[in-house]
C-alpha positions as CSV (number, residue, x, y, z in Angstrom):
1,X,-18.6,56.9,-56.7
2,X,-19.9,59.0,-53.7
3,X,-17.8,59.5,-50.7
4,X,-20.1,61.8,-48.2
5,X,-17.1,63.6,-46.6
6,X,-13.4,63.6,-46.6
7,X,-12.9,61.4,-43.7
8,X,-14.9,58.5,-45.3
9,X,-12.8,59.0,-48.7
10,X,-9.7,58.5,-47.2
11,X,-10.8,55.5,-45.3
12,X,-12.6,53.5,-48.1
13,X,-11.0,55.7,-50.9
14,X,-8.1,53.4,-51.5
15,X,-9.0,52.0,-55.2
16,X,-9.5,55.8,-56.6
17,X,-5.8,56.5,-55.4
18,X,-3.8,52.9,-56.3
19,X,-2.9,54.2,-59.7
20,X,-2.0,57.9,-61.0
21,X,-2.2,60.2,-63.0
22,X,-5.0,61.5,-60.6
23,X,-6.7,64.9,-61.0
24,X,-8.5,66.5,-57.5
25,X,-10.5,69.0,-58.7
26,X,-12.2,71.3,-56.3
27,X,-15.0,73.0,-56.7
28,X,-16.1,76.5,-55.5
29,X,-19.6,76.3,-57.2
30,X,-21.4,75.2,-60.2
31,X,-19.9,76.7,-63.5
32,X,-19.3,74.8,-65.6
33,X,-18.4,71.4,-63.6
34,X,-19.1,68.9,-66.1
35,X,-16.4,70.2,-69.1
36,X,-14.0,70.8,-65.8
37,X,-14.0,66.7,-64.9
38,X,-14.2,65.8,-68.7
39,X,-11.2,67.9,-69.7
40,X,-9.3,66.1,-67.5
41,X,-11.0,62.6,-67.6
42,X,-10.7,62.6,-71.3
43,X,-7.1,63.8,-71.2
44,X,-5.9,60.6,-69.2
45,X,-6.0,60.9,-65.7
46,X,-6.8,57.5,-64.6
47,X,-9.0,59.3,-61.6
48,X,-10.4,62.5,-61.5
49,X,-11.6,63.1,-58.0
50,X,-14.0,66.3,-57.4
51,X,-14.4,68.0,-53.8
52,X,-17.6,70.4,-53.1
53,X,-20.6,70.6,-51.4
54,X,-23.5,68.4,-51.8
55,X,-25.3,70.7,-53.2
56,X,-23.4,70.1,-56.4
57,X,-24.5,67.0,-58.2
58,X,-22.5,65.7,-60.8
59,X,-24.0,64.7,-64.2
60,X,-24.8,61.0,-64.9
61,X,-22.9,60.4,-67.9
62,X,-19.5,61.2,-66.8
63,X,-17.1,58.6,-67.2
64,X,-16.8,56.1,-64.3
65,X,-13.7,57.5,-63.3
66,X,-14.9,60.4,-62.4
67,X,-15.3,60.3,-58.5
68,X,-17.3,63.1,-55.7
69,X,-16.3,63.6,-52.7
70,X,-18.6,66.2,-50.7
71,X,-17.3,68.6,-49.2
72,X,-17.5,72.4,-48.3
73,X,-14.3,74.5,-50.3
74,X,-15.0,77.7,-48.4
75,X,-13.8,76.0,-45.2
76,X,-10.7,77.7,-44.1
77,X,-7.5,76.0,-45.6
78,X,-9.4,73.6,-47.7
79,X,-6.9,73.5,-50.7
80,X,-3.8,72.2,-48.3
81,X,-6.2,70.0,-46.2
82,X,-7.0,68.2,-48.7
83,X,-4.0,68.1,-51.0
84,X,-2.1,67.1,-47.7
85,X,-4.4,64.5,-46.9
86,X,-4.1,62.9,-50.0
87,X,-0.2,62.7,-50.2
88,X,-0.3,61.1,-46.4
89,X,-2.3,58.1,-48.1
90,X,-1.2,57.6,-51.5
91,X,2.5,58.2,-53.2
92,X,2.1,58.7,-56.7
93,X,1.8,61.3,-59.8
94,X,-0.9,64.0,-59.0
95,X,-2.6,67.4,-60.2
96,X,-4.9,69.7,-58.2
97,X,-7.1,72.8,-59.6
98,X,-10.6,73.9,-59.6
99,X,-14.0,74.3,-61.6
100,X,-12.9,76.2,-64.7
101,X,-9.7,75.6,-64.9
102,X,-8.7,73.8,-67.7
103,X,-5.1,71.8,-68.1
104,X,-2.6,72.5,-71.3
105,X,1.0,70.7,-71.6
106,X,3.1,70.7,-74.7
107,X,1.5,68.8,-77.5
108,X,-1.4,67.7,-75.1
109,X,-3.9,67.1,-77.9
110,X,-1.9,64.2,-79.3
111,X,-0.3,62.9,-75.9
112,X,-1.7,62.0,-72.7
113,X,-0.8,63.0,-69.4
114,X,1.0,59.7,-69.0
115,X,3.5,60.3,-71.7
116,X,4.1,63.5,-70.8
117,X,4.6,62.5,-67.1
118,X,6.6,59.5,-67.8
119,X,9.2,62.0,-70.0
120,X,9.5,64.1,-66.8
121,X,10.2,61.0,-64.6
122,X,13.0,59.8,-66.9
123,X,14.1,63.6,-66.6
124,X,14.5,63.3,-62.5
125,X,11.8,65.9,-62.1
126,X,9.4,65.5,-59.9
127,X,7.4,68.2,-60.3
128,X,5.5,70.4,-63.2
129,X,5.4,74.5,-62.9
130,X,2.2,75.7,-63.9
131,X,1.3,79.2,-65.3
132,X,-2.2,80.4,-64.4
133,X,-3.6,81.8,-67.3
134,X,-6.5,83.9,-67.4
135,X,-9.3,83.7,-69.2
136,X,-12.1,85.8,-69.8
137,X,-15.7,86.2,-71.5
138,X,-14.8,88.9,-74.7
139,X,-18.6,89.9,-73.8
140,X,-19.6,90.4,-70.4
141,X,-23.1,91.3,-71.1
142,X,-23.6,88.0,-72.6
143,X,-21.9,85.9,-70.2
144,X,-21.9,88.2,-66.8
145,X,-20.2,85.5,-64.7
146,X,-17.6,85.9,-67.0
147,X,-17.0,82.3,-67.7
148,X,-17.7,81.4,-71.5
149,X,-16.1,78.4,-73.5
150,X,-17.4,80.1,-76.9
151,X,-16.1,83.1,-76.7
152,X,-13.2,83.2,-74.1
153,X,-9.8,85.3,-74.5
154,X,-6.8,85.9,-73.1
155,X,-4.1,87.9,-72.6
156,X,-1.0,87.9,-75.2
157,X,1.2,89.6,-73.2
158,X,2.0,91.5,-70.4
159,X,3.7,88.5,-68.3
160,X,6.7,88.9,-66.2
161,X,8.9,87.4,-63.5
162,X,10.8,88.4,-60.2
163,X,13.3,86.6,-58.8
164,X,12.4,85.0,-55.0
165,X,13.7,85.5,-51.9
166,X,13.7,83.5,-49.1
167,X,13.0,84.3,-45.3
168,X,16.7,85.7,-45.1
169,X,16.3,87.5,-47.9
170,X,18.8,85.4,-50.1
171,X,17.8,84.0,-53.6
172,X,16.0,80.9,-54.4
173,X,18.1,78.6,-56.7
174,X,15.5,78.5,-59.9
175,X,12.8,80.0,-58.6
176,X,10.9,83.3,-59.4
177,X,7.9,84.7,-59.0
178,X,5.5,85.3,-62.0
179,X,2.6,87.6,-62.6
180,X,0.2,88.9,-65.4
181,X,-2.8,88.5,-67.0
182,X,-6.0,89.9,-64.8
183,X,-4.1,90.0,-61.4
184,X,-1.9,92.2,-62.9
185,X,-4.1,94.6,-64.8
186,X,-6.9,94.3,-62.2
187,X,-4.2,94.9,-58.9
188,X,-5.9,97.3,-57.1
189,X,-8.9,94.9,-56.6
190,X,-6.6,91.7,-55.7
191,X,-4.5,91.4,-52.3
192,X,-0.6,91.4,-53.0
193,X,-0.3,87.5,-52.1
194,X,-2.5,86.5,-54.0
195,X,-1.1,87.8,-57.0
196,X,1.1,85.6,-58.4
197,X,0.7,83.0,-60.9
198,X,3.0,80.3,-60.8
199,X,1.3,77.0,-59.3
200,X,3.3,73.6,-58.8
201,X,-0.1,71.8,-59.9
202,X,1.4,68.8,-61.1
203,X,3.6,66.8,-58.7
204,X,4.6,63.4,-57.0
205,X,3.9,62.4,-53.7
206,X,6.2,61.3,-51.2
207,X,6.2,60.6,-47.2
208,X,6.7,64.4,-45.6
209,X,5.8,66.6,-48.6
210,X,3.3,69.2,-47.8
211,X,1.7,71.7,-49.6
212,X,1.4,75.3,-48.8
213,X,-1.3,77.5,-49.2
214,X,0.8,80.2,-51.5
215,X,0.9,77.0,-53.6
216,X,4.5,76.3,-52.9
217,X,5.6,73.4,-52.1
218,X,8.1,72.0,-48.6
219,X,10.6,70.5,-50.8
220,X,12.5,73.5,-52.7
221,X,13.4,71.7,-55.7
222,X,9.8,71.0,-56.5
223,X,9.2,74.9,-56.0
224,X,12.1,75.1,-59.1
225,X,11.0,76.4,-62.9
226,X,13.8,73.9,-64.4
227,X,16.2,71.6,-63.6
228,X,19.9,72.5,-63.1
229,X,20.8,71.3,-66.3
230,X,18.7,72.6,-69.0
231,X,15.4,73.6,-69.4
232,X,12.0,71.6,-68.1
233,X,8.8,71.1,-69.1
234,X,5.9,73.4,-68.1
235,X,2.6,73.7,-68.3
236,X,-0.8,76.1,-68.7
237,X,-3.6,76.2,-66.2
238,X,-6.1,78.1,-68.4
239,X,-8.6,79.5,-65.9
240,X,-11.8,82.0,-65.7
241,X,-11.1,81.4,-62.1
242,X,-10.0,85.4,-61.6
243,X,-12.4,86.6,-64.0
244,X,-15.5,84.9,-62.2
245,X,-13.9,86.2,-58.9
246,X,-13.9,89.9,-60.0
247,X,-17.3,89.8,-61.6
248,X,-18.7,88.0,-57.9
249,X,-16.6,90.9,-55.7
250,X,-19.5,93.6,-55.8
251,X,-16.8,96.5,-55.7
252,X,-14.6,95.0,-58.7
253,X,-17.8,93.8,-60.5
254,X,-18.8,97.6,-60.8
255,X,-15.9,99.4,-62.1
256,X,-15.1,96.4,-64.7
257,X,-17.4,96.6,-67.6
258,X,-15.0,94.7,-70.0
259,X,-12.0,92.7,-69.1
260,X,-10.7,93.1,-73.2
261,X,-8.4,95.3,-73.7
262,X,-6.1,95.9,-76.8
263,X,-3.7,92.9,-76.4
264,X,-6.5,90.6,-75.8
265,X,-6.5,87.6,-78.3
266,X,-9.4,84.6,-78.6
267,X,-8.2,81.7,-76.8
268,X,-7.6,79.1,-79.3
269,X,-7.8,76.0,-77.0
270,X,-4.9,74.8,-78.1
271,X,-1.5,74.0,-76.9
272,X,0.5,75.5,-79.8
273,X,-0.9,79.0,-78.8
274,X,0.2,78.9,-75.3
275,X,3.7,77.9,-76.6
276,X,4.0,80.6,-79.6
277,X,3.5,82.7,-77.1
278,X,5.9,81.0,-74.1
279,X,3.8,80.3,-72.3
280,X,4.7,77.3,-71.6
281,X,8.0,75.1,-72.4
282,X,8.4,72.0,-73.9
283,X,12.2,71.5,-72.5
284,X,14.1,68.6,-74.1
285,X,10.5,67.0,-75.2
286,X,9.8,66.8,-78.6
């Protein structure tokens, strides 16, 4: 289905929203947009709802639950617009991220998004921490946007985290900062809030949540990497999302002419890989 703006999708959008897990998915521009909306269509969302301009067609033989909405992701706060819209309407489970970024959870090739959710439900959590992994093309000249599904890599280490402060400059219960992969090596070319990698890109709305544009959250327990207890479950966002952005930035683009380096390792697409290497945690769920 083919909402022409966001106004008209939040109107007549109501059957896309009644039952969750829903992906939004927005998109910045073409790359690889179709394996974007399957990964996440195949991996159980019951909707997967994409936002861009439309100039960006979708291909005909995505599932039908794959939904467009047009509109333009350079417009100034886009992400939190649109997140924040969303909650107002519907109250449910939810995950947002872009065109080539690509979802792994513990043991995600043999259990849905559902299961996994409903595990984290039963464990009072309402939301998921998410690391932003980077990937990268292991040959630029080959693929000079630096997005490439055959031959990406990543980073096997080289990932650390800061405890957070708030306003007063007093510690946040279970919450830290973490950084790595491509921000980190690449620092110089990326502004110091933009930096981090932590995202809270799985989460359940309620009435008065809002999202904020460093990709925190207004309810400081959803902020949190575990609950009080024990550990939680959290997640990957594998994404050439940094990768394309330094190879776009005319400046960056000229001084990087590979983004390997010697602890670069292909990227298996698989789940066990992102947990040998902690990358994500499976908590109490086995």
């Amino acid at each position: 289905m083919l909402f022409p703006n966001l106004d008209n999708f939040l109107s007549n959008g109501a059957a896309t929203l009644a039952k969750g897990p829903i992906a939004l998915i927005f998109l910045e521009d073409d790359v690889e947009v179709a394996s974007t909306l399957r990964h996440y269509a195949d991996g159980g969302f019951r909707s997967v709802i994409a936002f861009g301009v439309a100039d960006i067609q979708l291909p005909e033989d995505l599932p039908p639950s794959v939904h467009k909405v047009n509109f333009d992701m350079s417009e100034s706060n886009a992400l939190t617009r649109i997140v924040n819209a969303v909650i107002e309407k519907a109250h449910g489970q939810f995950f947002y991220g872009y065109n080539t970024e690509y979802l792994f959870f513990p043991f995600c090739e043999h259990r849905a998004i559902g299961e996994m959710l409903a595990f984290h439900t039963e464990e009072r959590r309402d939301a998921v921490l998410t690391y932003v992994v980077d990937l990268y093309a292991g040959d630029l000249d080959k693929a000079p946007n630096a997005v490439s599904l055959e031959n990406a890599h990543m980073d096997k280490s080289g990932y650390y985290a800061l405890a957070r402060k708030d306003k007063g400059n007093e510690f946040e219960e279970r919450q830290l900062d973490f950084f790595g992969g491509l921000r980190w090596r690449f620092e110089e070319h990326i502004p110091l809030p933009l930096r981090r990698i932590d995202r809270i890109s799985i989460f359940r709305a309620k009435p008065d949540l809002r999202l904020r544009a460093d990709h925190t959250f207004s309810d400081p327990e959803y902020n949190t990497y575990a609950c009080p207890w024990h550990h939680s479950i959290t997640a990957a966002l594998c994404s050439f999302r940094t990768a394309k952005a330094l190879k776009r930035n005319p400046v960056s683009a000229a001084q990087i002419k590979t983004f390997r380096w010697h602890n670069s390792v292909p990227f298996e697409w698989h789940s066990q890989q992102l947990l040998d290497l902690g990358l994500m945690e499976p908590g109490q769920w086995f």
